[in-house]
PyMOL CGO cylinders between C-alpha atoms (Angstrom):
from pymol import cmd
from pymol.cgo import CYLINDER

trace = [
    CYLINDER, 12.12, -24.87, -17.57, 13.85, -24.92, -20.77, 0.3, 1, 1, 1, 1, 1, 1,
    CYLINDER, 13.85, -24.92, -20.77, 14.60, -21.81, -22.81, 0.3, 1, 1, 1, 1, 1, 1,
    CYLINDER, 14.60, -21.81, -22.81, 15.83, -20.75, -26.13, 0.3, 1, 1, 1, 1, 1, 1,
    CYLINDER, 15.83, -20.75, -26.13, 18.96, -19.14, -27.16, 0.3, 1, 1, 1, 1, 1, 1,
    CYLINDER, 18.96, -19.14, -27.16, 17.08, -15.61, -26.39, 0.3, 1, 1, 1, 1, 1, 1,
    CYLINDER, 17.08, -15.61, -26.39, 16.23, -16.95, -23.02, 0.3, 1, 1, 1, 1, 1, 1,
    CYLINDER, 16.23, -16.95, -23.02, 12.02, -17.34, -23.62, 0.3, 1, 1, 1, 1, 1, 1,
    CYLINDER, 12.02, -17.34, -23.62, 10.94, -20.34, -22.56, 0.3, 1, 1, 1, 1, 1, 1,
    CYLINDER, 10.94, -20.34, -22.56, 10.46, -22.94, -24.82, 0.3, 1, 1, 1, 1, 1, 1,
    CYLINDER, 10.46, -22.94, -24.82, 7.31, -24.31, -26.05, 0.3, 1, 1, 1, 1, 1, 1,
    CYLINDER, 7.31, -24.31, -26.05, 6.53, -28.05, -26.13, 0.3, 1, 1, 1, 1, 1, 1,
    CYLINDER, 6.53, -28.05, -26.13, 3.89, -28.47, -28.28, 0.3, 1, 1, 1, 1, 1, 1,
    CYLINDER, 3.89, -28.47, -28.28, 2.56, -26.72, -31.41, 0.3, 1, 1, 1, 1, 1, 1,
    CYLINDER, 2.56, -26.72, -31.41, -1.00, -26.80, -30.49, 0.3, 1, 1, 1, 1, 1, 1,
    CYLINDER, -1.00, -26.80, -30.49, -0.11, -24.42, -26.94, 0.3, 1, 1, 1, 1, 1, 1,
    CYLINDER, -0.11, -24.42, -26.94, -2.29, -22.28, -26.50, 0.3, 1, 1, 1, 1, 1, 1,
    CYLINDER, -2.29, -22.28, -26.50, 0.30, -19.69, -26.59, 0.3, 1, 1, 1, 1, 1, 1,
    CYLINDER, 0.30, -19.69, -26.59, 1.01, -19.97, -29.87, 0.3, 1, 1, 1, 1, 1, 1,
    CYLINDER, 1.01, -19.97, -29.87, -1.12, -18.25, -32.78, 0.3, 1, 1, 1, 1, 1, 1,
    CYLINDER, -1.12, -18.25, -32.78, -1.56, -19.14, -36.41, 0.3, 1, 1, 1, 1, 1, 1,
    CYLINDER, -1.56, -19.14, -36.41, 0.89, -16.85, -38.54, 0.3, 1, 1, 1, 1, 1, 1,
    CYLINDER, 0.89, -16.85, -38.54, -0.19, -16.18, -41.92, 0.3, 1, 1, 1, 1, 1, 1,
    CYLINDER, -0.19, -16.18, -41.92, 3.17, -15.25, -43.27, 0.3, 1, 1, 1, 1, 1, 1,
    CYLINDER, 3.17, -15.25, -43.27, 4.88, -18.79, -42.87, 0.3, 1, 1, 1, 1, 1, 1,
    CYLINDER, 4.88, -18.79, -42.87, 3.27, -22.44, -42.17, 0.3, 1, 1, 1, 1, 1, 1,
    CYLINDER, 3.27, -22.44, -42.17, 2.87, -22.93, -38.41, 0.3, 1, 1, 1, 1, 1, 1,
    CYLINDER, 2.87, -22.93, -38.41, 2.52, -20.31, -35.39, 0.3, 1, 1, 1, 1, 1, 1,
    CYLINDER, 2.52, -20.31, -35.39, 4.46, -18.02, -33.36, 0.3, 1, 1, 1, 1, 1, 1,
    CYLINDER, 4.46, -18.02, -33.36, 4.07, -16.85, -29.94, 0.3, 1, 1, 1, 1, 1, 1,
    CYLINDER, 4.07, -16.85, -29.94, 0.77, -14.33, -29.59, 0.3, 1, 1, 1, 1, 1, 1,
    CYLINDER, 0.77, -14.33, -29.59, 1.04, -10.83, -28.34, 0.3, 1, 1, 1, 1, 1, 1,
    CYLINDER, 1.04, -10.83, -28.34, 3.79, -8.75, -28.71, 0.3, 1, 1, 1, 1, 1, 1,
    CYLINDER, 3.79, -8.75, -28.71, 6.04, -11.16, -30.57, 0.3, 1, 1, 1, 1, 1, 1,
    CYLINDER, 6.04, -11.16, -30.57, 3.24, -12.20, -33.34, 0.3, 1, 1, 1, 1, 1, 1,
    CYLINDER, 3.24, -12.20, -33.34, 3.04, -8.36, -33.66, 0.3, 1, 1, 1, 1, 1, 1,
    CYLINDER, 3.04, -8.36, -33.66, 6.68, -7.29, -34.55, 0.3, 1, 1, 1, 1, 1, 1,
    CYLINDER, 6.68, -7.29, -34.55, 7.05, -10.44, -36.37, 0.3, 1, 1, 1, 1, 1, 1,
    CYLINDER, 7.05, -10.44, -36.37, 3.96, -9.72, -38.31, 0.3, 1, 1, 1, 1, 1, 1,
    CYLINDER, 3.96, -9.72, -38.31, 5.39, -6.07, -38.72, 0.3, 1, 1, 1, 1, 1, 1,
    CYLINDER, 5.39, -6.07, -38.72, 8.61, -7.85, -39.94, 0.3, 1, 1, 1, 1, 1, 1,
    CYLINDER, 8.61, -7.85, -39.94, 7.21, -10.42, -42.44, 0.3, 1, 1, 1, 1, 1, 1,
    CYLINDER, 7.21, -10.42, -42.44, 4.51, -7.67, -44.31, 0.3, 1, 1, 1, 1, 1, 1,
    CYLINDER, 4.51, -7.67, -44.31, 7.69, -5.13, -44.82, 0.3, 1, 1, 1, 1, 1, 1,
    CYLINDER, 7.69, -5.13, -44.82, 9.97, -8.09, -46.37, 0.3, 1, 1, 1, 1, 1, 1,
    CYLINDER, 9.97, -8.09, -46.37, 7.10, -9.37, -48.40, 0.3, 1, 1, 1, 1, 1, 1,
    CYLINDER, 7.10, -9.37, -48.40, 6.79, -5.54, -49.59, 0.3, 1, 1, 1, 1, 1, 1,
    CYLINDER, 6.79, -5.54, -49.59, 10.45, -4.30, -49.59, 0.3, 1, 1, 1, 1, 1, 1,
    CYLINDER, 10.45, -4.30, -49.59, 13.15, -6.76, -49.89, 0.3, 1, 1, 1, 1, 1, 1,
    CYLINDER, 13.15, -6.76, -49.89, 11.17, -10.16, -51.49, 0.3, 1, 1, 1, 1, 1, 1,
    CYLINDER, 11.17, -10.16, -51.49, 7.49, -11.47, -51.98, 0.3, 1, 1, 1, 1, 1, 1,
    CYLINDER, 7.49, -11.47, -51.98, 7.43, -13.97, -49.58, 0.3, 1, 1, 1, 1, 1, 1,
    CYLINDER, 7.43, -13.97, -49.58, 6.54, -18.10, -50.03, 0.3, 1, 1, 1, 1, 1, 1,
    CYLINDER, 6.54, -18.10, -50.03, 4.79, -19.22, -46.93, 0.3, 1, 1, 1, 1, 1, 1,
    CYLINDER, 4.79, -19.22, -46.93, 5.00, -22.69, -48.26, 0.3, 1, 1, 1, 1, 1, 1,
    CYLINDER, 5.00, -22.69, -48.26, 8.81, -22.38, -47.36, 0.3, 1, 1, 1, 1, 1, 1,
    CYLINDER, 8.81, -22.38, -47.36, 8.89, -19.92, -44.72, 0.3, 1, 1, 1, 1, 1, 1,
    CYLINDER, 8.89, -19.92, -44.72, 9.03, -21.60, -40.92, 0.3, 1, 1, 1, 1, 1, 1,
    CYLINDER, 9.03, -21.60, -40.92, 7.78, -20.19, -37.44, 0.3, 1, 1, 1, 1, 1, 1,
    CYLINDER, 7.78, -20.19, -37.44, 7.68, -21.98, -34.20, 0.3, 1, 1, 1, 1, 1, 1,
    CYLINDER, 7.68, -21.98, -34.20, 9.88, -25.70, -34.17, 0.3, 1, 1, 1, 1, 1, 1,
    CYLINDER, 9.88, -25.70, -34.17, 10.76, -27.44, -30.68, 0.3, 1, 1, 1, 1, 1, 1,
    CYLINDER, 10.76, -27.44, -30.68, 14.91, -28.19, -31.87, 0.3, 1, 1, 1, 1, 1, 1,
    CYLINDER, 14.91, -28.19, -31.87, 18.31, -27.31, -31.08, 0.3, 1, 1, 1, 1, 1, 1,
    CYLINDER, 18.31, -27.31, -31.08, 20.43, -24.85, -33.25, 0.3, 1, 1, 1, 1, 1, 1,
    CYLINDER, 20.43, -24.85, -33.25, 21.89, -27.13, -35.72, 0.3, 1, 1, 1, 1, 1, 1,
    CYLINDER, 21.89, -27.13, -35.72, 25.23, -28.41, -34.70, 0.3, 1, 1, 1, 1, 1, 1,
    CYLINDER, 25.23, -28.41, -34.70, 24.03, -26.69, -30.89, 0.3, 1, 1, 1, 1, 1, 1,
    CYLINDER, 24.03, -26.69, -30.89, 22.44, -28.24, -28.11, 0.3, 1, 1, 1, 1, 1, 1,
    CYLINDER, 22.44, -28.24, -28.11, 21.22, -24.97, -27.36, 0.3, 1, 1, 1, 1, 1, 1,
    CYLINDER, 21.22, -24.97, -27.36, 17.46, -24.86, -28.34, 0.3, 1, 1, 1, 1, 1, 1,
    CYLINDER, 17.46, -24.86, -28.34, 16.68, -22.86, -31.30, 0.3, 1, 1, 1, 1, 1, 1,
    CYLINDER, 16.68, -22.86, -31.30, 14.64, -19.73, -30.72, 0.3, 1, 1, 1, 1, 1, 1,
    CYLINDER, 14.64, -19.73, -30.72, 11.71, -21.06, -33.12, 0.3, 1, 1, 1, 1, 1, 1,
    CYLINDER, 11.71, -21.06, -33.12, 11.50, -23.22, -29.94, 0.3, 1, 1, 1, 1, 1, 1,
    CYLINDER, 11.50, -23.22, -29.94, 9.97, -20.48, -28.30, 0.3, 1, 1, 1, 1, 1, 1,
    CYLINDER, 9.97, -20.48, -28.30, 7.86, -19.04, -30.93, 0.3, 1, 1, 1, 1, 1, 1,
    CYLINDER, 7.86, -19.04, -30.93, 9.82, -16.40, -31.16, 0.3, 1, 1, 1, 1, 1, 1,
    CYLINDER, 9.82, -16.40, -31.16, 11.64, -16.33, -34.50, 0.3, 1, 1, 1, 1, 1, 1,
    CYLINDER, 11.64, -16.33, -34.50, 10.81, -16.78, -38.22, 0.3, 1, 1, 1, 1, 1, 1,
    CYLINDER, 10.81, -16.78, -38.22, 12.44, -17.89, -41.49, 0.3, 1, 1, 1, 1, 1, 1,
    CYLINDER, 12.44, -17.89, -41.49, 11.23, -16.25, -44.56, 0.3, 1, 1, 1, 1, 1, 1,
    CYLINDER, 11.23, -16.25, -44.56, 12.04, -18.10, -47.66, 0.3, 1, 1, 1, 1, 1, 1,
    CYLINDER, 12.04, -18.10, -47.66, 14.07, -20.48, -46.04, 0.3, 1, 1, 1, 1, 1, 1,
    CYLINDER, 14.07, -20.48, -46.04, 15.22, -22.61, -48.41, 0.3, 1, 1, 1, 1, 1, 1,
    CYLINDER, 15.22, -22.61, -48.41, 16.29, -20.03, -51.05, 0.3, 1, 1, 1, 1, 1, 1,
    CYLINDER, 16.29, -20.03, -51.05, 19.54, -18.77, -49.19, 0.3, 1, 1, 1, 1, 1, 1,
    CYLINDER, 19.54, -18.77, -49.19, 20.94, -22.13, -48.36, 0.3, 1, 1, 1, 1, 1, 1,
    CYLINDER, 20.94, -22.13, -48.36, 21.94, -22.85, -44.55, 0.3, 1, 1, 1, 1, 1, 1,
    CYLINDER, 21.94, -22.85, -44.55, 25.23, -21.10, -44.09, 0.3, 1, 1, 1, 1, 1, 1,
    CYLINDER, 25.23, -21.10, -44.09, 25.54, -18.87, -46.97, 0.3, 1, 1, 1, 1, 1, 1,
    CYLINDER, 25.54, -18.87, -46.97, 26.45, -15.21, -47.00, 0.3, 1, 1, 1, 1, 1, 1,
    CYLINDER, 26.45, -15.21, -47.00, 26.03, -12.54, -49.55, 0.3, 1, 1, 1, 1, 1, 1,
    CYLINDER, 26.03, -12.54, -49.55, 22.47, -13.89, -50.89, 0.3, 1, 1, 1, 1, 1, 1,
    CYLINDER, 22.47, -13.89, -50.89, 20.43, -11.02, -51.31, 0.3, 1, 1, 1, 1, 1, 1,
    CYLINDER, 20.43, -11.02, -51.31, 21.45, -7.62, -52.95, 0.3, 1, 1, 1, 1, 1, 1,
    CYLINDER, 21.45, -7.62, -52.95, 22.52, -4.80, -51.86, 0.3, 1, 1, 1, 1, 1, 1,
    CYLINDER, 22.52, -4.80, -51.86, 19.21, -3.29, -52.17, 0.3, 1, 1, 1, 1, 1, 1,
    CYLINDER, 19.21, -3.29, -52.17, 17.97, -6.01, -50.59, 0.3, 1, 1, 1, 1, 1, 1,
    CYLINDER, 17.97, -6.01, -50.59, 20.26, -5.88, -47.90, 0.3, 1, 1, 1, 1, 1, 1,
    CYLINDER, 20.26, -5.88, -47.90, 19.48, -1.95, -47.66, 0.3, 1, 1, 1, 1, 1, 1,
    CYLINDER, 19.48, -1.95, -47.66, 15.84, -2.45, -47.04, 0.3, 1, 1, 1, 1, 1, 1,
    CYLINDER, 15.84, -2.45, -47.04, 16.57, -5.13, -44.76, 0.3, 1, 1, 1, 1, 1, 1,
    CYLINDER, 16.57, -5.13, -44.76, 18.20, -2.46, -42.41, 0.3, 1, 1, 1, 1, 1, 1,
    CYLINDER, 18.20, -2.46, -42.41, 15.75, -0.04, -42.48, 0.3, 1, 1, 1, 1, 1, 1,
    CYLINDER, 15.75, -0.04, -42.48, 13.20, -2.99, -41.52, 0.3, 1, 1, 1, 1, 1, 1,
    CYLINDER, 13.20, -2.99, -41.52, 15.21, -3.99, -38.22, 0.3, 1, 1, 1, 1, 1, 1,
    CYLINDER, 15.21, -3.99, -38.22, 16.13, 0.07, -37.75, 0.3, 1, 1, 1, 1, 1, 1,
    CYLINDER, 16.13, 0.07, -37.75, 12.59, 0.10, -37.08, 0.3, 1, 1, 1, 1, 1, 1,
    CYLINDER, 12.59, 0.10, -37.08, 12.01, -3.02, -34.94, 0.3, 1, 1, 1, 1, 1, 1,
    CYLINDER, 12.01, -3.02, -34.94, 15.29, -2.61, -32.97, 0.3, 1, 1, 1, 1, 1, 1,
    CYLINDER, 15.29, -2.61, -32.97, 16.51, -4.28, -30.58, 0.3, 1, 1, 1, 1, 1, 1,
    CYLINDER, 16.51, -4.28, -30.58, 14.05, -6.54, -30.56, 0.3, 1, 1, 1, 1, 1, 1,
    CYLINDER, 14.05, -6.54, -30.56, 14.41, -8.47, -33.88, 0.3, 1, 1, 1, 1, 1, 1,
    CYLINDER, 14.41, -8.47, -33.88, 18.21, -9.40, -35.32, 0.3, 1, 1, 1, 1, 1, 1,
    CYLINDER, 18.21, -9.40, -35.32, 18.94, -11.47, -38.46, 0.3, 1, 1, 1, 1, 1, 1,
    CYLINDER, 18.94, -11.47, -38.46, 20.55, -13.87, -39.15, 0.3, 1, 1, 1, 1, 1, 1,
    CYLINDER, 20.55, -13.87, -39.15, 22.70, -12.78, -42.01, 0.3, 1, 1, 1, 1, 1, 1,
    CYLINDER, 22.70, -12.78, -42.01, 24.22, -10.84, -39.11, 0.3, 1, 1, 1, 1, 1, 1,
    CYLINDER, 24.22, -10.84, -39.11, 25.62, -13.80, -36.94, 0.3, 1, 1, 1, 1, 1, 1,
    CYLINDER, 25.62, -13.80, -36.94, 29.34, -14.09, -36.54, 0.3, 1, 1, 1, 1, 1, 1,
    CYLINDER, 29.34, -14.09, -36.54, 28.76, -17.81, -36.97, 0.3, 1, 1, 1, 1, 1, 1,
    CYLINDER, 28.76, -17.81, -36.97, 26.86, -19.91, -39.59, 0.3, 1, 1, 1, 1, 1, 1,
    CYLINDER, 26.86, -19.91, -39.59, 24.30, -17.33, -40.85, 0.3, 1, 1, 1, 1, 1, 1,
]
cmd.load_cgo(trace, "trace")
């Protein structure tokens, strides 16, 4: 069975069952547990850090990490990208410090289960 980078298995199809309209970005995440820290995630950012556009905010996608063959975590439901388009891929130091402040306080609160990507040693 195939799994993403976080090692949950990857979802084929985005009408699975498994997966559960988000209202916070167009398309689903995975239900239970995930949909409810995500959903804790996405209302704080909305509220502390930027309103968020669900027109350009992305949830569950069968693909590989870009320039990976690893498969993405959206592949399992189990990530989100607020705003996606606004920080271009790869760019660093796109929000503001107090931004970047509330940002910490938001994953303080959901740690270890949620990371961001503005924290990867890699492309961000």
């Amino acid at each position: 069975m195939a799994v993403s980078q976080n090692g949950w298995p990857a979802i084929g199809a985005g009408t699975d069952t498994r997966l559960a309209p988000f209202p916070w970005v167009t398309g689903r995440v995975l239900s239970g547990p995930v949909f409810t820290v995500l959903e804790h995630v996405a209302r704080r950012f909305n509220a502390e850090v930027e309103g968020i556009t669900v027109s350009s905010s992305w949830g569950w996608a069968y693909r590989a990490i870009e320039g990976s063959s690893d498969l993405s975590n959206h592949a399992s439901g189990t990530a989100i990208d607020l705003n996606a388009p606004r920080p271009p891929l790869g760019a660093s130091g796109t929000f503001t410090g107090a931004q970047v402040a509330a940002i910490r306080r938001i994953l303080a609160d959901v740690s270890p289960a949620v990371r961001w990507g503005g924290d990867y040693s890699g492309r961000k």
